[in-house]
C-alpha angles and dihedrals in degrees: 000000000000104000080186127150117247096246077075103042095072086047089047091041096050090041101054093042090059094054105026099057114188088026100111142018109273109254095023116115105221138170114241083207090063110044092052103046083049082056107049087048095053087061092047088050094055090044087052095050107045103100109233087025111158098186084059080082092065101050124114091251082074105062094034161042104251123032143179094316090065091055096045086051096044093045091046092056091046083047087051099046078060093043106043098012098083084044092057096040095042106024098033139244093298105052084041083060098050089047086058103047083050085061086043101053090053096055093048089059090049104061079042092053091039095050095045085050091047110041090043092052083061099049088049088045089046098046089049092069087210090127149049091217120095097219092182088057098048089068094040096236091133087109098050083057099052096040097035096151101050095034088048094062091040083056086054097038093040088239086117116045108149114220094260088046097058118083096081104053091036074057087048096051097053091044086061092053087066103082088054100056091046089063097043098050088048087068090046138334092233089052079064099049091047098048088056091036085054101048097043091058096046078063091052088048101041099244094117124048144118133230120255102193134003104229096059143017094263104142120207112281089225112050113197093200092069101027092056092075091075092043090055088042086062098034083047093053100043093045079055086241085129119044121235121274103252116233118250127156087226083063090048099057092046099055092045088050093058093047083046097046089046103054086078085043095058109019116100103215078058112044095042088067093047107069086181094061084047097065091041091056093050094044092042099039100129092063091061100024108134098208097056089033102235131228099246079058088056095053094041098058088045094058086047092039081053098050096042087051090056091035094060093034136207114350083348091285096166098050087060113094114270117247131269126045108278123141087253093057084050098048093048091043095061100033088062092050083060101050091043090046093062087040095056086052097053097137096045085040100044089051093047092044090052092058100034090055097067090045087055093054085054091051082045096057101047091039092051126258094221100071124084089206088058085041095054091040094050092051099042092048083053091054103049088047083059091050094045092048099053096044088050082046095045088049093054098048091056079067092221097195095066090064108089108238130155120277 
């Protein structure tokens, strides 16, 4: 969750590259940082999204404001600033934009391709009457099923996009977004900061916002109005458009009072027993609304965002593996291979742990939720099908068959 400068980003990146071996394409210039914060949340995202899931009451959306969808926002908008920003600065603004609608075209058929996965695999579990559970329903596609022709144009057009279906184009339209703030940044840097100021405010206010579905007035849960103001944060900090924080152990200790202050004010064991916190939370609810992304989410992720940059220190220096050859130097080493690894693949492992999760409720429910030992099993099964996924990913993207080898 680096917010470095990127004086440091080529130092992380080399670094990294000399002591985590098998971490990272050859001849890519990547963060450390990055990589491992994307893969940490990649594991936190399965975990979220498995029904009947008891590890989802030990996630950092429990004790806070802002959880794992912030970071995957904000890391996808640092990941982007790598990916687009030499396009925009050698090639121009149009063939940035282009660059840009290619990106854009491949998430797009993945939420197609996700949704089509995802809402087929239901209707099999459903039609097999192997279980009590109505899958369909659980989704709430129901109405996609009984409406197919309308609802299937409203999947094409994003006029339907039901609540477990919109990260990603909340994530395309964003993307899309970007184009625009490059330019105008290029005219000033305060034109930028207006134009994403702006827009975040029109979501507060309701001004801005898409329809999720077309028989009712349901808005999309993630608006990406209001939830592109953490993905230019982090698309701000890594094109070096916004300095460094600097590191201060004042800082420090503010940012760590207000994560601190907040936990009462967000965990549930807590807040059910404080009838006071609870009207807060209903009087004050824009500040912390998840769809609109609130402003009290904002400040949140900063303070942890704050804390994880010192933590890992310059250029993540201690998340790298320690030197010498122990066997915990080796453990650690490969373990963070892994984790980089996953995190290098978001997009392939996001997608994968979308479907598999629901895969994983439904293992849940004929194992048995109840039981720690099935809990444990289900997750870790989970883990080791993301890991899989991003090293297949990772080998197909080296392309081997372009190396020349013997027959």
């Amino acid at each position: 969750m680096s917010l470095a400068d990127s004086s440091s980003l080529s130092q992380g990146a080399t670094k990294a590259s000399a002591t985590v071996r098998g971490a990272r394409p050859a001849g890519r210039v990547r963060d450390p940082r990055l990589d491992f914060f994307r893969g940490i949340v990649m594991f936190i995202i399965l975990i979220a999204h498995v029904p009947g899931n008891w590890f989802t009451l030990w996630i950092p959306a429990r004790f806070g404001f802002s959880d794992a969808t912030e970071v995957f926002v904000f890391c996808s908008g640092m990941a982007s600033a790598i990916a687009f920003g030499s396009v925009f600065r050698n090639q121009g603004l149009l063939m940035g934009a282009a660059r840009v609608a290619y990106r854009c075209w491949q998430v797009y058929w993945a939420h197609i391709g996700l949704f089509v996965a995802i809402a087929a695999t239901m209707v099999l579990l459903n039609a097999s009457e192997l279980f009590d559970t109505d899958y369909v329903g659980q989704l709430n596609l129901h109405p996609f099923f009984k409406s197919t022709d309308q609802s299937l144009v409203g999947l094409l057009t994003l006029t339907y996009v039901p609540n477990y279906f919109d990260i990603l184009p909340m994530y395309l339209v964003v993307l899309a977004m970007m184009p625009l703030v490059i330019a105008c940044h290029r005219l000033h840097p305060l034109v930028a900061l207006a134009l994403v100021l702006g827009v975040w405010l029109g979501a507060q206010t309701d001004l801005l916002a898409l329809p999720a579905e077309p028989w009712s007035a349901r808005e999309w849960f993630f608006n990406p109005f209001g939830w592109q103001l953490v993905f230019f944060t982090g698309f701000a900090f890594m094109s070096g458009w916004l300095p460094a924080p600097p590191r201060d152990t004042r800082l420090v200790i503010f940012a760590a009072i207000i994560v601190i202050v907040i936990v009462p004010l967000e965990y549930y064991r807590i807040t059910r027993h404080l009838p006071a916190v609870i009207a807060w939370r209903n009087d004050y609810s824009i500040l912390i609304e998840k769809t609109d992304f609130g402003l009290l989410r904002y400040v949140h992720f900063l303070a942890l965002a704050y804390l994880c940059w010192m933590a890992v220190g310059e250029a993540g220096r201690r998340i790298l593996p320690p030197e010498g050859e122990s066997a915990l130097a080796s453990g650690w080493r490969q373990t963070l291979a892994v984790i980089m690894k996953v995190g290098q693949q978001s997009l392939a492992v996001f997608i994968t742990s979308m479907f598999i999760a629901r895969l994983l409720g439904v293992a849940l429910d004929v194992l048995g939720g109840s039981s720690l030992f099935n809990q444990l099993l289900v997750n870790a099964t989970g883990f080791a099908i993301l890991i899989a996924v991003a090293y297949g990913v990772g080998w197909f993207k080296s392309e081997p068959w372009r190396k020349k080898g013997t027959a």
